[in-house]
N, C-alpha and C positions, 0 to 999 in steps of 0.2 A: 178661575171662571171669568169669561170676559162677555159670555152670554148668553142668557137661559128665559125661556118663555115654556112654556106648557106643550112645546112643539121641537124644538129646538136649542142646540147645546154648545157653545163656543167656545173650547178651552186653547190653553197653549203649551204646547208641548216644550220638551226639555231646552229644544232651537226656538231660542223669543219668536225669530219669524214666521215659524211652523204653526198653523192653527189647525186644532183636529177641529170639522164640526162634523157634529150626529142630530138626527131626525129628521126634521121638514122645512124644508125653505119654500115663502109664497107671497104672497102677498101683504101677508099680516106683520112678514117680520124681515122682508129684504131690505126695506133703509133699515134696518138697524145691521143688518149684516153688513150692506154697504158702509157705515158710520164706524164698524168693530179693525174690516178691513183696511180703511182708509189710515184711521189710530195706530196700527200697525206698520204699515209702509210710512205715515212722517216717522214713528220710534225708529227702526231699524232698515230702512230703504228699498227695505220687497218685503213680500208677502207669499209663503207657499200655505198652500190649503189641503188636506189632508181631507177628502169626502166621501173614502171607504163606506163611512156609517151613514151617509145620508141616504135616507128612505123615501125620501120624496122632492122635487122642484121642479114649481112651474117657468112660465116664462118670465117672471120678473124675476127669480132667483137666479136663472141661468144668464139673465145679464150680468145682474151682480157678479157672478163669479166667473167671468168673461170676461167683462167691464168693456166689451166690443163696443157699448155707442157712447164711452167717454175716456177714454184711456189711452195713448200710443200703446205699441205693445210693450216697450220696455216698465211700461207701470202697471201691467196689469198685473192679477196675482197670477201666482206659478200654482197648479194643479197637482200635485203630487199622486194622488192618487185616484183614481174616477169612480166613483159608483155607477152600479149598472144605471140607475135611475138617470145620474147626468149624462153617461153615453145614448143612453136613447135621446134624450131633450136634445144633444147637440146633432146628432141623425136626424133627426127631425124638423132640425130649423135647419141644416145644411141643403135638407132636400127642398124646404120651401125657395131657395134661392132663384135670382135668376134665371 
């Protein structure tokens, strides 16, 4: 377990770099999600994220797991799998674009 609040679940899978999370990312717990991911990338040099179970994120989680306004892309985390939840957020801020 690398991270558990009443909303949210950060474990690490069998690949160190692999992190499954499940529930809600938002406001109340994206630095720490950002703080979990960051611990992970200096240990083993990337970070893939596994979001299958996530049920819920707002716009502060979808940076986090983006990391679009601090990260070149080679540091961001790698997505392994989307939840429907994060395809809509990223639909959604695609369309606010330009």
């Amino acid at each position: 377990m690398l991270y558990e609040d009443g909303h949210l679940r950060i474990t690490q899978a069998v690949r160190p770099e692999l992190l499954l999370v499940r529930g809600e990312i938002d406001i109340t717990n994206s630095a720490a999600v950002a703080q979990v991911l960051a611990e992970t990338r200096e240990r083993f040099g990337r970070v893939l994220v596994d979001t299958s179970e996530l049920t819920f994120v707002d716009v502060s989680g979808w940076r986090v797991l983006t990391a679009l306004h601090v990260e070149p892309p080679d540091r961001r985390p790698q997505l392994t799998s989307i939840a429907p939840c994060l395809g809509r957020m990223s639909r959604l801020m695609t369309d606010l674009g330009p």
